[in-house]
N, C-alpha and C positions, 0 to 999 in steps of 0.2 A: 437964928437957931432953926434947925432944921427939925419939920415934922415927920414924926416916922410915918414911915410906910401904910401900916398897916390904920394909922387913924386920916388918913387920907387916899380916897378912892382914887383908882386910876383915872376913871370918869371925872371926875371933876377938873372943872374948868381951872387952866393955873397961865393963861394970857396970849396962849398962841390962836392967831386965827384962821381961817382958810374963806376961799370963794371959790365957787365952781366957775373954773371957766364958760364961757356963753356956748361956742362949739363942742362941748363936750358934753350939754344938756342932755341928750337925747339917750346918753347911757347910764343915768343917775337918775331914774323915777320917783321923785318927791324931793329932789333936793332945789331948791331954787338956786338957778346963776346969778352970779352977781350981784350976793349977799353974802356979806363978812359972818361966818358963823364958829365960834367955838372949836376947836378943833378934834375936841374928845365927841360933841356932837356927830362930827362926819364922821367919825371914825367908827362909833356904834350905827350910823345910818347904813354906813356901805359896808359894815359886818353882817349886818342883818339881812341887807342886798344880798350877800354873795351865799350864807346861809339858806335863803328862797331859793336862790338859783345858782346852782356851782359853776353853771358853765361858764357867768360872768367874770369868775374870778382869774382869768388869764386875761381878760378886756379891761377891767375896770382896776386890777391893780400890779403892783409889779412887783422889786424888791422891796417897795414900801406900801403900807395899805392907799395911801392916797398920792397917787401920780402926781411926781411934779408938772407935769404937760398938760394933764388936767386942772390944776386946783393951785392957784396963788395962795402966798402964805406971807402974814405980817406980824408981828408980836414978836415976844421972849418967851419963853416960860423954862420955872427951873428947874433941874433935871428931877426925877422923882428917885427920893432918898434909896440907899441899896443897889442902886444901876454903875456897872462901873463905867469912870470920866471918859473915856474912847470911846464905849459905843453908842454907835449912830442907829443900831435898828433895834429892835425888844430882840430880835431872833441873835443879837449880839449878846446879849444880856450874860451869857453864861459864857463867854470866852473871853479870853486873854488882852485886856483892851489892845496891848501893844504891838500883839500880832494883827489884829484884825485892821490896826491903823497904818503898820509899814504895808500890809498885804494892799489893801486900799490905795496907796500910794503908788505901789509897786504897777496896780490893773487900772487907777484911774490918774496920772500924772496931768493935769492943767485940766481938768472935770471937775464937776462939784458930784456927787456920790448921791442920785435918789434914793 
């Protein structure tokens, strides 16, 4: 059974994990490489990064907060209640899954979609 929304934080850990890649240290000030950490963790760390400094925010992330080129990723976790089944980004959140999934297919055909 599914909990709603609103009694579960976006923050809270629900199984996916990340690691900084080792070459990519040098743009992630406090984050250790090479350590499996929670993925709501990175994501409030490199918020708070890009709020210090905006300039980082064309360096350090892309169409998603945390680059796939930067940062491995291992785990499930399940989707958080209220998001519709298509989308892949939060900024997807409010659109048409079925659009944004041919549109997807349409600009990334044999890609996986950062």
């Amino acid at each position: 059974m599914a909990v709603p929304s609103q009694e579960v934080p976006v923050s809270a850990p629900r199984g996916r994990e990340a690691r900084l890649r080792s070459q990519f240290a040098q743009l992630y000030a406090g984050i250790s490489p090479d350590v499996w950490v929670p993925v709501e963790l990175l994501l409030s760390q490199v918020t708070e990064m890009i709020h210090k400094d905006r300039t980082k925010s064309g360096v350090i992330t892309g169409r998603r907060l945390l680059r796939d080129e930067h940062f491995e990723f291992r785990g499930a976790s399940a989707r958080p209640v209220g998001l519709p089944d298509g989308s892949t980004r939060l900024s997807d959140a409010g659109a048409d899954p079925s659009a944004a999934v041919s549109e997807s297919d349409q600009n990334h055909r044999g890609e996986r979609d950062p």
